[in-house]
C-alpha positions as CSV (number, residue, x, y, z in Angstrom):
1,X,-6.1,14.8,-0.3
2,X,-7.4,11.5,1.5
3,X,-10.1,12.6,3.8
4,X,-12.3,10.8,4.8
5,X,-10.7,7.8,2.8
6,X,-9.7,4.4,4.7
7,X,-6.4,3.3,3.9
8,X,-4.7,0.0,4.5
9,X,-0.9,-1.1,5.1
10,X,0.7,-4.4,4.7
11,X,4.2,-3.8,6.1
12,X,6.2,-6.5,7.7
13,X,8.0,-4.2,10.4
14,X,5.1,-2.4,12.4
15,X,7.6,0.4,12.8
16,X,7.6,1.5,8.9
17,X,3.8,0.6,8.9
18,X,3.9,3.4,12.0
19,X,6.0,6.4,9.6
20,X,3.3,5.4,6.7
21,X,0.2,5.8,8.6
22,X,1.7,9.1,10.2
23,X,1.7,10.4,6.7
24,X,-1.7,8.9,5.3
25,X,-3.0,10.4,8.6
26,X,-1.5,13.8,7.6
27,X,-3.2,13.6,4.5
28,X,-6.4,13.3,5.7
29,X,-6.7,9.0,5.6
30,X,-9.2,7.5,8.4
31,X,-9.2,5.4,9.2
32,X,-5.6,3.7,8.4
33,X,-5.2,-0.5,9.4
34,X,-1.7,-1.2,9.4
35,X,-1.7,-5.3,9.8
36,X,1.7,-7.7,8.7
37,X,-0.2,-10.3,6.5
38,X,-2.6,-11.0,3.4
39,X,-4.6,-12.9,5.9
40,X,-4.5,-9.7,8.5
41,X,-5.2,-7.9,5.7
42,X,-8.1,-10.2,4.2
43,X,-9.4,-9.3,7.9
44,X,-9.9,-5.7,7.8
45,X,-11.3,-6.1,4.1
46,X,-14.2,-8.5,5.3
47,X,-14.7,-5.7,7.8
48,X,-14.3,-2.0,5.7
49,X,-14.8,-2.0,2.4
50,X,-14.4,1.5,2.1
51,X,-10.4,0.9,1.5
52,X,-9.4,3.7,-0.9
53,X,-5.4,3.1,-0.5
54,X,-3.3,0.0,-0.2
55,X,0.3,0.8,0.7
56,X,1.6,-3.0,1.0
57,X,5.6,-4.8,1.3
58,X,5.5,-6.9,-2.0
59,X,8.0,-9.4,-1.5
60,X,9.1,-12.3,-3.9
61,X,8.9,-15.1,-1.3
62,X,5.5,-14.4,-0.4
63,X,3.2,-15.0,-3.4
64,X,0.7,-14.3,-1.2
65,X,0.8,-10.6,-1.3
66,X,1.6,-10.3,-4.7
67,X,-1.9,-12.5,-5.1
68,X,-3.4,-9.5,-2.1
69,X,-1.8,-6.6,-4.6
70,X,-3.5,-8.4,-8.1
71,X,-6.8,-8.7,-5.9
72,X,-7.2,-5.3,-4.7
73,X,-6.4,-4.0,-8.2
74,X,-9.0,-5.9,-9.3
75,X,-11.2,-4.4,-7.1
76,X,-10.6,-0.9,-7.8
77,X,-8.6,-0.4,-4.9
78,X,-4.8,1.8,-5.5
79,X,-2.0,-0.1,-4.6
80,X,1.0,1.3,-4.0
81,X,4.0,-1.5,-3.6
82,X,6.9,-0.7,-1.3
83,X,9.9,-3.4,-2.0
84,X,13.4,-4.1,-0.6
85,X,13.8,-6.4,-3.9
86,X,14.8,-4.3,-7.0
87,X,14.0,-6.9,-9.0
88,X,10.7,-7.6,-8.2
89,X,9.4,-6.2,-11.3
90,X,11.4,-8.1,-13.5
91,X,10.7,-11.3,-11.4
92,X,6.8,-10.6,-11.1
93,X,5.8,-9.4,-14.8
94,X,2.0,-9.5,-13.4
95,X,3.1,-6.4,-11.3
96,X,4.5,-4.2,-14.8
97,X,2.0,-1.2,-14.3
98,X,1.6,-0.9,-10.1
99,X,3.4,1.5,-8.8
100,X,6.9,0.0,-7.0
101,X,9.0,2.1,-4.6
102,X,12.2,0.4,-3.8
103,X,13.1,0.7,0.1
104,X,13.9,2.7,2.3
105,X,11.2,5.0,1.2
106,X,11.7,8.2,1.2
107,X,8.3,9.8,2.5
108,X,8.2,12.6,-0.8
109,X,8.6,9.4,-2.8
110,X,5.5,7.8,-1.4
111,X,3.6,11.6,-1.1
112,X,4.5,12.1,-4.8
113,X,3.1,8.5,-5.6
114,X,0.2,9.5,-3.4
115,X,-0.5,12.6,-4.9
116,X,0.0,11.3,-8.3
117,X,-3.1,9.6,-7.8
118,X,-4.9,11.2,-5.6
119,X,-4.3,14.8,-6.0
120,X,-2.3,17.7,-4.5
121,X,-5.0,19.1,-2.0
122,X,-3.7,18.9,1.7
């Protein structure tokens, strides 16, 4: 369902950006950038501009991935947000509309978020 599309993760702990690019990879994604920060992230961007998927941590302390998730919206990018704070929406209204998966993630909740998007095909 993602071949051939570039993905990109945001993800504080390298070790849950590792599960998610195992099943982006499994879908077909390539390449996939996991990378901790909006700056990391602002990175790979001024280098691939073929990002079809952001999976990215959107935490309430750091405005500046909230700012990375409203900018890569804007650029026709999907966003999906993965949070530990269940109250992020109700804290950010300027997120009402992305997609927000509470953590831990199961992976069929981020495949079913993925697919809703992108389609079932494997």
């Amino acid at each position: 369902m993602l071949s051939g599309r570039a993905a990109l993760i945001v993800e504080s702990e390298y070790i849950i950006g590792m599960d998610v690019q195992a099943l982006l990879q499994g879908l077909g994604a390539e390449p996939v950038y996991i990378v901790r920060t909006s700056a990391e992230a602002a990175e790979v961007l001024q280098r691939d501009i073929s990002v079809s998927l952001a999976v990215i941590e959107a935490e309430t302390h750091k405005p500046e991935l909230i700012d990375l998730v409203l900018r890569l919206t804007g650029l026709g990018i999907t966003v999906i947000c993965t949070t530990a704070d269940r109250q992020l929406a109700h804290d950010r209204p300027e997120l009402t509309g992305h997609t927000l998966l509470v953590k831990p993630v199961p992976e069929d909740d981020l495949l079913a978020a993925i697919t809703a998007v992108f389609g079932s095909e494997r």
